[in-house]
N, C-alpha and C positions, 0 to 999 in steps of 0.2 A: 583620445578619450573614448572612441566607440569600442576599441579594443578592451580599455579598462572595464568599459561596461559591461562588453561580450563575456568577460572572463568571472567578474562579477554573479553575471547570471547565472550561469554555468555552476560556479562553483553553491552557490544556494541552491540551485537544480539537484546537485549530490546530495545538498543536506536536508533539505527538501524530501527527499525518498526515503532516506534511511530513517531521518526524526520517524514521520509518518508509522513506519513499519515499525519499527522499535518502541514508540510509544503502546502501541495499541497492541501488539502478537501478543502481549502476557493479560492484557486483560482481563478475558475471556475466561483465559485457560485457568488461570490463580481461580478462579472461581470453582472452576470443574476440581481441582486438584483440591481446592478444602472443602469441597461440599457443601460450601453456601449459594448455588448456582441456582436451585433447586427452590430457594426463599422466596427468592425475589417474584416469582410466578404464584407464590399462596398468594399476592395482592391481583389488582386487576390490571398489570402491568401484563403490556404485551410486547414481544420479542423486539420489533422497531423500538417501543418506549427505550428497554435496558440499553438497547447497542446506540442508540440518541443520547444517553446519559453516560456513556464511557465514551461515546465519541468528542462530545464537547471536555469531556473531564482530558481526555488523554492530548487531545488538538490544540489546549488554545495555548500551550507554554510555546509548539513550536508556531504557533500562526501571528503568537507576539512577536517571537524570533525572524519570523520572516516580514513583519512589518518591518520592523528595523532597517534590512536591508534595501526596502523602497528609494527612503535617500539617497541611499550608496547611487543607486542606479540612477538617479536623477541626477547626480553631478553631471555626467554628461550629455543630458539633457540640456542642459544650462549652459555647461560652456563651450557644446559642440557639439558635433559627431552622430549625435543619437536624436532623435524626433519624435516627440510627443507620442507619436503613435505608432512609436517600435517601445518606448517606454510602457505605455501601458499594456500590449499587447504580451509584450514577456512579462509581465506582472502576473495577468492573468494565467496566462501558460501557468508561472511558477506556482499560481493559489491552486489552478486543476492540478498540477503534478502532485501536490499535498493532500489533496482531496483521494485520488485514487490511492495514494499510500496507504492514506488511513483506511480504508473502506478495504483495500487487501488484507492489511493486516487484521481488521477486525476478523473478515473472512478468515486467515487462517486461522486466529485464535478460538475460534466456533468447531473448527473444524477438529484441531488439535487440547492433548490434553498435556503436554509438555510444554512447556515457553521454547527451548531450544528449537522443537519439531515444528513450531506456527513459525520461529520466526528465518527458518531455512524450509518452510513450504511459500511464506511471502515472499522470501528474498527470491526462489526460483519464479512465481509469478511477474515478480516485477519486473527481474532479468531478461524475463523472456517480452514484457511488453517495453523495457525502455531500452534495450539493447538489441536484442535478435531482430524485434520486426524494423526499426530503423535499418539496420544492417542488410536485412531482406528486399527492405524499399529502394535504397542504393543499389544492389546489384539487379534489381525488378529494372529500375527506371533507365541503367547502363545500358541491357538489354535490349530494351523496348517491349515491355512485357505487355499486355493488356492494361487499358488505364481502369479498367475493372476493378485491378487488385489495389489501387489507393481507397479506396472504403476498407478495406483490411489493415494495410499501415496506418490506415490513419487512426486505427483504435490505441494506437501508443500514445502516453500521454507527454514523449519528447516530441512528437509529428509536429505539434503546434510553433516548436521555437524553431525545426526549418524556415515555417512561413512568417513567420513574424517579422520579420526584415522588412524594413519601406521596398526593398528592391524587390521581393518575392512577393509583399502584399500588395504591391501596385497592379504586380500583372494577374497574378491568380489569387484576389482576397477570399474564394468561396473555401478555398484548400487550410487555408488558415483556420475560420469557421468550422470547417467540416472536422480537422482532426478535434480543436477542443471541445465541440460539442459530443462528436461521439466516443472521447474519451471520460468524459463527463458522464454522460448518461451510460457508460460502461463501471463507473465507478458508483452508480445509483440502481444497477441491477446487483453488483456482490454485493451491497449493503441490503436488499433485497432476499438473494440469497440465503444471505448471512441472520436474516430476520425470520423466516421461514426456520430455518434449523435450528434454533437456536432452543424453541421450547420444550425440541429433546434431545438437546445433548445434554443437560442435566441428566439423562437418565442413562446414559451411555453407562459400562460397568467398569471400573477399570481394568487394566491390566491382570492380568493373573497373575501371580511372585512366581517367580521363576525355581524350578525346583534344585533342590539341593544337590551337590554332587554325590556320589556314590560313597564317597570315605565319609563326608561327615555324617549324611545319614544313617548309613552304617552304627558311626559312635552315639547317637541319638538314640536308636534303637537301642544299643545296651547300654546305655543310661538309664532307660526307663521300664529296661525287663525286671521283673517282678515288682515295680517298684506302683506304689497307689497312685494313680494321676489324677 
């Protein structure tokens, strides 16, 4: 049963990320792209207000969704395997892992005015904090690197479900703590960020069109020689 549960977790952890990002990278941007970005600012709305009112709007289908799977992970709780406080300890992990999702994705959607370019500038954020720096921390700790560099891994927001195990939170519970708090307060500075910029990227310009090739302007041109425009 701790297996079922291990695998459980996990598998919400993936869906956990992508919901988060996917809900929130188009946001922003749908805003920038129709030119109602710019509205919302004639009131006395301030940048945290707007990205507060899309974070709840875009959060809470998947935060229902991951209620849901609470029980799942409780069966083994119940009938074995897993302990009250490896249960709630990856509960928590998986609400932080959704919290910094969204709060990327918001960030990239601020930052982009394409849905496709926010939502492959979060995906390489996220990449790089729920994959690379785990990966980095394994071959850090293989090593014997400095224990220094665990205030660095520990800003990924998977650091937490290493520790969360009764086995690892028995001996070192401070490492448990440390990754979800400061992945936590890592995912409440790009919402920060992301509130700070936000009152001018409405005024960003778009893109310039892209100029025409040589033949059709060409035909353009004597289309409209002598002709009244």
């Amino acid at each position: 049963f701790g297996a079922a549960a291990t695998a459980t977790c996990l598998s919400a952890a993936f869906a956990s990320a992508l919901a988060g990002l996917i809900l929130t990278a188009d946001s922003i941007a749908a805003e920038r792209r129709e030119g109602t970005l710019g509205f919302l600012f004639l009131t006395d709305l301030t940048g945290f207000d707007v990205l507060a009112g899309k974070l709840v709007a875009a959060s809470v289908g998947a935060a229902t969704a991951l209620l849901a799977v609470f029980p799942v992970m409780a069966i083994g709780m119940i009938l074995g395997g897993v302990t009250g406080g490896e249960f709630w300890r990856h509960s928590l992990a998986l609400v932080n892992l959704l919290w910094v999702s969204v709060t990327v994705g918001l960030l990239a959607s601020v930052q982009a005015r394409d849905s496709g370019r926010a939502l492959f500038n979060g995906g390489l954020v996220l990449l790089i904090l729920a994959v690379l720096l785990p990966i980095a921390a394994a071959m850090a700790r293989s090593r014997n690197l400095p224990p220094v560099l665990d205030w660095l891994w520990a800003l990924g927001p998977v650091e937490a479900f290493d520790h969360a195990d009764h086995g690892y939170f028995a001996t070192r519970p401070d490492r448990f703590w440390r990754a979800l708090l400061l992945s936590h307060g890592m995912g409440w500075a790009f919402l920060g960020v992301a509130a700070g910029r936000l009152p001018r990227a409405w005024q960003d310009q778009p893109a310039e069109p892209r100029p025409l090739p040589g033949g059709k302007r060409r035909q353009i041109e004597r289309l409209h020689d002598g002709q009244n425009p």
